[in-house]
RODO-2510 file (C-alpha; in nm, 4 decimals, decimal comma):
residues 376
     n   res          X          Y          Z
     1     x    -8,1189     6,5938    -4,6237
     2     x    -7,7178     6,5897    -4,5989
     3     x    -7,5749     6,9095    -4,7778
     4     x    -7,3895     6,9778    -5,0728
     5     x    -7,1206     7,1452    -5,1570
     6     x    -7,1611     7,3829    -5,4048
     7     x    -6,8268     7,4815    -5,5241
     8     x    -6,7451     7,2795    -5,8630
     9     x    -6,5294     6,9771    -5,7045
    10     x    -6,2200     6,8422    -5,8837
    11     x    -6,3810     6,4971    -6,0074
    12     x    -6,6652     6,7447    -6,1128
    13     x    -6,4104     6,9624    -6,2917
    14     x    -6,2469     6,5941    -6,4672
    15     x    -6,6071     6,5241    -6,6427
    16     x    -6,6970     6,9254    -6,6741
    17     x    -6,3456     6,9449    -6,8722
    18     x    -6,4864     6,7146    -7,1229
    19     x    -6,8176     6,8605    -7,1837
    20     x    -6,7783     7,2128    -7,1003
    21     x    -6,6510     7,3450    -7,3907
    22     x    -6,9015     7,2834    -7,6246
    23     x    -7,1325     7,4748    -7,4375
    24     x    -6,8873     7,8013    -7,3811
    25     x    -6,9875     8,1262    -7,5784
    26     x    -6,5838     8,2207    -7,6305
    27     x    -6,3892     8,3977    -7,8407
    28     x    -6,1435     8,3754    -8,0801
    29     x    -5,9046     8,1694    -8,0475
    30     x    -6,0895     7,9676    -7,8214
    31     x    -6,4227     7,9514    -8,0179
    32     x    -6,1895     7,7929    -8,3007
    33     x    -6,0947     7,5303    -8,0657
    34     x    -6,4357     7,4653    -7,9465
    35     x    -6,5026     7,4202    -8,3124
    36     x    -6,2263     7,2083    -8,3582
    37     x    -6,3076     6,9577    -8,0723
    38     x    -6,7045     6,9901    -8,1175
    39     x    -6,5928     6,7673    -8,4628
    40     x    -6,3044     6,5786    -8,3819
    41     x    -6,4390     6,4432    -8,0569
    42     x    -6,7270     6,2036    -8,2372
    43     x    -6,4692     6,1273    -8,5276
    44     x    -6,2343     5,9783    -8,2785
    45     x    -6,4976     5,8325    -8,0862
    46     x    -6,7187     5,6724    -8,3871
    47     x    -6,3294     5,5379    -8,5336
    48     x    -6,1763     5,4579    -8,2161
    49     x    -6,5044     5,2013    -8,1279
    50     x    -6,5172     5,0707    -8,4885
    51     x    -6,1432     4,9955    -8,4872
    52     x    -6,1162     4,8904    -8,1133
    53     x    -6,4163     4,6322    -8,1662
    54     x    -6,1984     4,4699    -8,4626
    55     x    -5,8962     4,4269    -8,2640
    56     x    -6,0629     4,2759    -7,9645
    57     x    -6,2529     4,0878    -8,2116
    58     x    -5,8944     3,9805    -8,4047
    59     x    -5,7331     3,8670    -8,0953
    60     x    -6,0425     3,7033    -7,9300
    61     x    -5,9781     3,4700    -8,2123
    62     x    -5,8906     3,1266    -8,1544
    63     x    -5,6080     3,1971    -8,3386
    64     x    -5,4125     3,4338    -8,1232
    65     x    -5,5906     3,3872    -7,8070
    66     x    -5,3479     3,0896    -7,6583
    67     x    -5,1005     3,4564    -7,6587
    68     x    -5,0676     3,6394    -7,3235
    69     x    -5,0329     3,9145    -7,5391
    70     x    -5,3350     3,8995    -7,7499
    71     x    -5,5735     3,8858    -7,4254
    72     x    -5,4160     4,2039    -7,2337
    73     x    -5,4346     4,4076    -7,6395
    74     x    -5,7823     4,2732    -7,6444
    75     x    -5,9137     4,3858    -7,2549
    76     x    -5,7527     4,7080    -7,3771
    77     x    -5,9428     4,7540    -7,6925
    78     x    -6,2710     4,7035    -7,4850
    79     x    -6,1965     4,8948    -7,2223
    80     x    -6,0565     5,1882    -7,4552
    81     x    -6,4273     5,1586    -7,6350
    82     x    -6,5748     5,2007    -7,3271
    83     x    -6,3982     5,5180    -7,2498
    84     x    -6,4643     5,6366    -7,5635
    85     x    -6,8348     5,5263    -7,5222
    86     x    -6,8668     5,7377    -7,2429
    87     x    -6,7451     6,0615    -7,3986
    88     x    -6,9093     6,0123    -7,7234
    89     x    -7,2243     6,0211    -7,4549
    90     x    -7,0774     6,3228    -7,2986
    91     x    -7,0748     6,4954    -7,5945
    92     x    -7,3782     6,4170    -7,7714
    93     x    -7,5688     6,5571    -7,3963
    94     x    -7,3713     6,8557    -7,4343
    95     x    -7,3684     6,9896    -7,8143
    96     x    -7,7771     6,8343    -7,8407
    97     x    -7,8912     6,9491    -7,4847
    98     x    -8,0009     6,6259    -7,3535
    99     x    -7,9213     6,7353    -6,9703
   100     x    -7,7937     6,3563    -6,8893
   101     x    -7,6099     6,4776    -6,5914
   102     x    -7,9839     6,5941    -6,4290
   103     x    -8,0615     6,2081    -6,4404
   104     x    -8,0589     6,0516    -6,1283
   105     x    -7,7801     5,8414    -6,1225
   106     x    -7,6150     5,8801    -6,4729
   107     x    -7,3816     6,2053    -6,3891
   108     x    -7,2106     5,9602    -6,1287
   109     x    -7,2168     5,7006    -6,3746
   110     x    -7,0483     5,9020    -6,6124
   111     x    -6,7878     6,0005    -6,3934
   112     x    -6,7111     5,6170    -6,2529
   113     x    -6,6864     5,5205    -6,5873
   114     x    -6,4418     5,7422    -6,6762
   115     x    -6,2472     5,6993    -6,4032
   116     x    -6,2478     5,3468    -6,4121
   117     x    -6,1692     5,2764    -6,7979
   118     x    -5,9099     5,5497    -6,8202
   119     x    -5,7190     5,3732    -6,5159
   120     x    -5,8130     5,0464    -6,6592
   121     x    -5,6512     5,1235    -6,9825
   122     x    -5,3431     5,2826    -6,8625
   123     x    -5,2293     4,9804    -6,6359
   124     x    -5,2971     4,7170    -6,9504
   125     x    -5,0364     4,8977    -7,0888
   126     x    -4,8552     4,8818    -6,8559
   127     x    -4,9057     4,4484    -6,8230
   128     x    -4,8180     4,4770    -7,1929
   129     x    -4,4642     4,6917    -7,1310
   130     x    -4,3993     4,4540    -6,8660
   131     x    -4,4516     4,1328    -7,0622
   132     x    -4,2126     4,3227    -7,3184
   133     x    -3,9510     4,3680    -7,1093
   134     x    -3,9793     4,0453    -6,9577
   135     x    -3,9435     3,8696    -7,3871
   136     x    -3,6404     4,0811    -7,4597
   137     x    -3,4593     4,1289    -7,1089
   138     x    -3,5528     3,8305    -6,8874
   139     x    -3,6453     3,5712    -7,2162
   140     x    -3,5979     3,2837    -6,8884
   141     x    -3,8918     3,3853    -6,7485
   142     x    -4,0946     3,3915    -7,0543
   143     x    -4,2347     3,0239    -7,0312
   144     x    -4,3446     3,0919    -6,6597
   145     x    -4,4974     3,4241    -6,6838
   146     x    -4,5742     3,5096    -6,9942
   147     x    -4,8741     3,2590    -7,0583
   148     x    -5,2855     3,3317    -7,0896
   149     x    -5,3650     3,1979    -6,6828
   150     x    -5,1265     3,4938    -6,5276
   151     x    -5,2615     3,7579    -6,7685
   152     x    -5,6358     3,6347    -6,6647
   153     x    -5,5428     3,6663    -6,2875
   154     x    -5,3875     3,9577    -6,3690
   155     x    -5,6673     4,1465    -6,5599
   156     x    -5,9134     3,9864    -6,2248
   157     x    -5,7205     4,1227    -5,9414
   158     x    -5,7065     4,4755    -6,1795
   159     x    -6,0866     4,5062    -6,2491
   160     x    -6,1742     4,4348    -5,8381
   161     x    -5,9143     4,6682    -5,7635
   162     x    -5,9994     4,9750    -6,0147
   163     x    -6,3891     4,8958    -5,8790
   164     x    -6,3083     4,8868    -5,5327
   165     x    -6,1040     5,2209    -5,5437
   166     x    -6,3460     5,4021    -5,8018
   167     x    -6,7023     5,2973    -5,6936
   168     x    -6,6769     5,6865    -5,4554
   169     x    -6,8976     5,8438    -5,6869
   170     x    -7,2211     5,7095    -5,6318
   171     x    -7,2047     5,7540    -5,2226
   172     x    -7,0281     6,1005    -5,2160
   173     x    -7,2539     6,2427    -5,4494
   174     x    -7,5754     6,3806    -5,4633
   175     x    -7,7912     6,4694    -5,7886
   176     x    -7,6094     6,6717    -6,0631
   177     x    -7,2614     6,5591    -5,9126
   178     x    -7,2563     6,7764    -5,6951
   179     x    -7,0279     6,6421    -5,4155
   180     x    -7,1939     6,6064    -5,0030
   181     x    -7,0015     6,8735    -4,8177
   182     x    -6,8751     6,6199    -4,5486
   183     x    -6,6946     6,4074    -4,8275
   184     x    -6,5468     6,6797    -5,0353
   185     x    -6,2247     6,6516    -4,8687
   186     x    -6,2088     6,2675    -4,9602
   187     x    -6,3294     6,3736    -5,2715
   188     x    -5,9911     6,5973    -5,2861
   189     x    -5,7969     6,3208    -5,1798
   190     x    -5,9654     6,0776    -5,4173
   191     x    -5,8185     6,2981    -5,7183
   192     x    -5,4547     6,2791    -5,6267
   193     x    -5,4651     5,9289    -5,5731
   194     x    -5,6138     5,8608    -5,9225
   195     x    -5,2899     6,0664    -6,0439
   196     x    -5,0852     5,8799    -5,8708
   197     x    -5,2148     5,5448    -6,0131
   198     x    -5,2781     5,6538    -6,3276
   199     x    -5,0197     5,9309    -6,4172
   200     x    -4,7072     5,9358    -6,1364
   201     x    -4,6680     5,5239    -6,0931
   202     x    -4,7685     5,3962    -6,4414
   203     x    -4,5524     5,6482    -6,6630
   204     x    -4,2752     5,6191    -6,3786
   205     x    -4,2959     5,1913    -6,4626
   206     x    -4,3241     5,2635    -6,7731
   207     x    -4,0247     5,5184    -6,8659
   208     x    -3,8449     5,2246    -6,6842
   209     x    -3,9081     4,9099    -6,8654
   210     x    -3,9055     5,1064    -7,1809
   211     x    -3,5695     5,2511    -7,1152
   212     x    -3,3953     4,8948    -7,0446
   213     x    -3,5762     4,7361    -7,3942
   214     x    -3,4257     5,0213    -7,5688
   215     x    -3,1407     4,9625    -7,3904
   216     x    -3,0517     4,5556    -7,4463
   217     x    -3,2044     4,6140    -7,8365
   218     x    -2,9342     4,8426    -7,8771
   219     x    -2,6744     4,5933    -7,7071
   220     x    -2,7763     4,2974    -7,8735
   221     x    -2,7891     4,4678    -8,2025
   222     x    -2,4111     4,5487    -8,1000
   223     x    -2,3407     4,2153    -8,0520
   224     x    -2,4980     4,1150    -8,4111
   225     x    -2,3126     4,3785    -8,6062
   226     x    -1,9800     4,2207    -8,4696
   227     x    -2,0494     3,8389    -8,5387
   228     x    -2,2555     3,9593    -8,8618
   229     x    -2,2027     4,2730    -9,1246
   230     x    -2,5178     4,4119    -9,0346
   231     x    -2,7660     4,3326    -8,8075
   232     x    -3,0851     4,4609    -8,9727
   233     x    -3,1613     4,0711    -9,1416
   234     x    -3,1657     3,9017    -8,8237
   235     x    -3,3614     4,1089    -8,6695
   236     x    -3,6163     4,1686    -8,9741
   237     x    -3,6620     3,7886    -8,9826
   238     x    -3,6970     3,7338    -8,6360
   239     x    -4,0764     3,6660    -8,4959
   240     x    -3,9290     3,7899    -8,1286
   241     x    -3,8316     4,0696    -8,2975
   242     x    -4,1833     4,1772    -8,4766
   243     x    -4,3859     4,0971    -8,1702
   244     x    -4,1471     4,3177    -7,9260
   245     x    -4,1362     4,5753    -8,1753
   246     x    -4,5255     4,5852    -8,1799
   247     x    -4,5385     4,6111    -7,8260
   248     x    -4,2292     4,8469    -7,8170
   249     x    -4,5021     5,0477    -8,0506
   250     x    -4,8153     5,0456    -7,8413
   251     x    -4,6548     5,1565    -7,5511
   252     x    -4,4620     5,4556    -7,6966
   253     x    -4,7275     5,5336    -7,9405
   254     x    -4,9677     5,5598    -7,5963
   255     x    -4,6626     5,7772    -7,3821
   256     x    -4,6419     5,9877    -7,6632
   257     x    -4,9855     6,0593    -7,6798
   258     x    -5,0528     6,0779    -7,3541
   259     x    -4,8082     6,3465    -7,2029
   260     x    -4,9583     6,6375    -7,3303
   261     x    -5,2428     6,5695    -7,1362
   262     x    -5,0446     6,4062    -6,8376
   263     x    -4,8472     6,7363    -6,7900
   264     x    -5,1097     6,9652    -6,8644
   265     x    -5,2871     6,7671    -6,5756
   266     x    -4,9735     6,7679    -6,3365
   267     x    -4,9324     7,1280    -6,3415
   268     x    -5,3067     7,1920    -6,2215
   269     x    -5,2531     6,8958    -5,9925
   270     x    -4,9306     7,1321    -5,8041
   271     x    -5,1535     7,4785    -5,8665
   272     x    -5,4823     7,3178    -5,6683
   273     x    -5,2080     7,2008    -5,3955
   274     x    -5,0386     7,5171    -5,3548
   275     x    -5,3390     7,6965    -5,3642
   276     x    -5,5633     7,5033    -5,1765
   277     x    -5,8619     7,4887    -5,3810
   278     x    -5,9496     7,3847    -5,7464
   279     x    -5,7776     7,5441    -6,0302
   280     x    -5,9333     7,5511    -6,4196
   281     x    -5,7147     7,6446    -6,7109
   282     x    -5,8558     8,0204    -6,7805
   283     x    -5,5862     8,2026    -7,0234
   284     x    -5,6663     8,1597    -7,3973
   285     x    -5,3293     7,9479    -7,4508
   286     x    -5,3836     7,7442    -7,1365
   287     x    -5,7265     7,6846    -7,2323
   288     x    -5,5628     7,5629    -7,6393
   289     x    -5,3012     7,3393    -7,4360
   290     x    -5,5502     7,1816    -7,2616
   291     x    -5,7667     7,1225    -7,5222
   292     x    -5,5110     6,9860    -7,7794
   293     x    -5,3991     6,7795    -7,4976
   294     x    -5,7312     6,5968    -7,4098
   295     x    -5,7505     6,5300    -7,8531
   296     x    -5,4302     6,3786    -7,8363
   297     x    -5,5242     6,1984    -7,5246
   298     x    -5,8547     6,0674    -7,6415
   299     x    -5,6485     6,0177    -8,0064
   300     x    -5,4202     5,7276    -7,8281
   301     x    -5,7667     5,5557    -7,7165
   302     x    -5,8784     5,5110    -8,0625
   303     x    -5,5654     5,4598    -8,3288
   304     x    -5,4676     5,0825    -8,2004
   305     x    -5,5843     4,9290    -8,5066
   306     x    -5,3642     5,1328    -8,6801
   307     x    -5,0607     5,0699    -8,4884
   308     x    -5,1446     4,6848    -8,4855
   309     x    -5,1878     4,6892    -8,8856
   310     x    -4,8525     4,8274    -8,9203
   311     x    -4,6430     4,6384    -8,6606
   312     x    -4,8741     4,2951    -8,7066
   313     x    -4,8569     4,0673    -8,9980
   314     x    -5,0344     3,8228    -8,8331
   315     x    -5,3353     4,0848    -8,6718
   316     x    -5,3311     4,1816    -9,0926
   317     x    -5,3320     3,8186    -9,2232
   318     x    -5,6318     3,7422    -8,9912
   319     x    -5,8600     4,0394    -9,0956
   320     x    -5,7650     3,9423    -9,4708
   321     x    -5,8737     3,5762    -9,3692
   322     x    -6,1516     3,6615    -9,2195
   323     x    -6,2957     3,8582    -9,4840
   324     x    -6,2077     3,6146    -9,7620
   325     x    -6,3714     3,3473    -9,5637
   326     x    -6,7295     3,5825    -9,5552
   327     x    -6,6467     3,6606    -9,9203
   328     x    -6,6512     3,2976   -10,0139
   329     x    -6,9354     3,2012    -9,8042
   330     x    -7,1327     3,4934    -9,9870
   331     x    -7,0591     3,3248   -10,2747
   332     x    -7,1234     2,9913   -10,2204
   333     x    -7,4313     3,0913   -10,1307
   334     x    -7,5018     3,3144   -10,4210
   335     x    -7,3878     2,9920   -10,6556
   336     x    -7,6997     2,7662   -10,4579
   337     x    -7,9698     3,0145   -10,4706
   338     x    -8,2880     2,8498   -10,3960
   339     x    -8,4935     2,8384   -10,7112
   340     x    -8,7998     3,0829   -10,7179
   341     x    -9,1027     2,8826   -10,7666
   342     x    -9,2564     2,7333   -10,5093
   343     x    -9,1367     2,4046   -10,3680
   344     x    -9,2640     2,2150   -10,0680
   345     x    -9,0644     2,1560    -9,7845
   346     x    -8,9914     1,8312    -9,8095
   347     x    -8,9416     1,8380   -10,1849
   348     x    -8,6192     2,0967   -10,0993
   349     x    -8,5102     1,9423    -9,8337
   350     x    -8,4582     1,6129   -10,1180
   351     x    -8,3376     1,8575   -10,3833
   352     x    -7,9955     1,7773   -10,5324
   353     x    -7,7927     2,0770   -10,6983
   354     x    -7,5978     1,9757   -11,0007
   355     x    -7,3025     1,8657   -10,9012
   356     x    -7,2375     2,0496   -10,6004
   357     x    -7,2762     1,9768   -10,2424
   358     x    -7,2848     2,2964    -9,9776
   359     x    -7,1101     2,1161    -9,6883
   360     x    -6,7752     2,0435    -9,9380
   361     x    -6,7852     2,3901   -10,0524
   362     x    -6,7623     2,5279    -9,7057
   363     x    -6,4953     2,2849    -9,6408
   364     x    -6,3384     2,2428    -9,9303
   365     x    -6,3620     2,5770   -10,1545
   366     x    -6,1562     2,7666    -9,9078
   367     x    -5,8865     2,5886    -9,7428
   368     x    -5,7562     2,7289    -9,4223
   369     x    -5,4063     2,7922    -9,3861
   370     x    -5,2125     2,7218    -9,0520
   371     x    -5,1205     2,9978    -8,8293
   372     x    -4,8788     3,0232    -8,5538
   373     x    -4,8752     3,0745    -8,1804
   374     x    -4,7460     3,4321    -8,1646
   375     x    -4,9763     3,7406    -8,2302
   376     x    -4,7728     3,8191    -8,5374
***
């Protein structure tokens, strides 16, 4: 039998700092945040799947899935659920004392899973920043690499190579997670290479492309203002404009929400370097940092159906079609009950409603209107 190491390891220490504190005995003001997230973590979860499954759902459609766009919002939305699947499981084994982590297999499962759909998540983002910058600053390019076969190779060569660098769990571990003492030091290695692809590179690309939209906005609103007395009508009116704003909001509403927990995570990163072992937040207030920052963190996994209902007419429009169309269906159907008594089959299968036929009303009672190409 190959032996373990029995020190917590850091990719322990990434799933412990989820779980953990629900099953602390601390005291105040800690036990008020253990409170805090022992409630707010299934809220966000239960919301965050419910929303995320309406938005993949919304621009899965066949009305905004010929949009680049649409598919990289909607591979985030499932992969964001799945993240948030994972902790929801987390939590439920910790605050009901299920013990998943002492089945075979699971703990490691648990910690692939969150390794791979937070770095899943974060590069999507990314894709959608890029495709941003690319509609405002490069709009040449837009026909060539903006379109649905580049985003599908892109999401393909992402998903083999977030697998191929995150399947290390389930051969450097042994039961309970606990890591085999001749891989801890790739184990070690393992975590700063996950912050490097999903912290240091990503928010580095990120601050970039963000920084030069902001940056030709303002110039071309510039250049508006002069030709025009204001600027704010184009703009409003624009369909460029609403879908780069959108996108402008998904990727600051996700930077914002994120750096709490990126620094938080930095700064142990440089303490477990410079002190050459693994280093846990201890002090009451770094303890209520980290905490907050993991709620706001898990909090930018779960409030895209918000952001998409406010930037998106066209993500609004569809919900309000869709539900008019099962509305209308419901009543269609309510309209042609079948009558109570009994009837033989063939009999109803002959029967003629009064002046109604059921294949009109669903075509005809509730005409379809057009939509465009763009997600908006």
């Amino acid at each position: 039998m190959e032996s373990t190491y029995t020190q917590d390891s850091p990719i322990k220490q990434n799933v412990s700092n989820l779980s953990t504190i629900y099953s602390y005995t601390l005291s105040e003001p800690e036990d008020i945040i253990a409170v805090v997230e022992e409630y707010a973590v299934p809220i966000i979860c239960i919301f965050g799947i419910i929303g995320n499954t309406i938005s993949a759902f919304v621009f899965l459609h066949k009305v905004l899935r010929g949009n680049s766009s649409s598919l990289f919002l909607a591979a985030r939305s499932i992969s964001d659920n799945g993240f948030l699947a994972t902790l929801l499981t987390i939590w439920a084994s910790s605050v009901y004392g299920l013990h998943l982590g002492s089945v075979p297999g699971l703990c490691q499962a648990l910690i692939f899973f969150t390794y791979f759909f937070g770095c899943v998540s974060v590069w999507l983002v990314v894709f959608v920043t890029a495709e941003n910058y690319i509609r405002i600053c490069r709009p040449f390019l837009v026909k060539k690499m903006c379109n649905t076969t580049n985003a599908k190779i892109s999401m393909i060569i992402l998903l083999a190579l977030v697998l191929s660098i995150y399947n290390f769990p389930f051969w450097t571990m042994a039961e309970q997670c606990t890591p085999y003492r001749k891989y801890y030091d790739f184990i070690q290695i393992m975590v700063y290479i996950d912050s490097v692809l999903t912290l240091i590179v990503p928010s580095t690309i990120m601050t970039g492309l963000t920084s030069a939209i902001v940056a030709t906005t303002i110039a071309s609103c510039k250049r508006r203002s002069r030709r025009m007395s204001t600027c704010s009508v184009t703009t409003a009116e624009s369909p460029l404009t609403r879908v780069t704003n959108m996108l402008l909001a998904v990727t600051l509403t996700f930077f914002i929400l994120n750096l709490p927990h990126h620094a938080v995570r930095f700064r142990l990163m440089i303490l477990a370097f410079v002190e050459k072992q693994s280093v846990a937040a201890t002090l009451p207030l770094e303890i209520t940092m980290q905490s907050i920052s993991h709620l706001l963190y898990y909090l930018s996994l779960a409030i895209n159906v918000v952001i998409y209902s406010i930037f998106s007419s066209k993500f609004r429009t569809t919900i309000k079609d869709f539900a008019m169309r099962r509305a209308t269906r419901r009543n269609i159907h309510t309209r042609n009950v079948i009558p109570s008594y009994p009837m033989r089959r063939a009999d109803l299968s002959l029967q003629e409603f009064p002046g109604k036929r059921i294949k009109n009303n669903n075509e005809e009672t509730f005409p379809l209107r057009r939509f465009q190409s763009s997600i908006l």
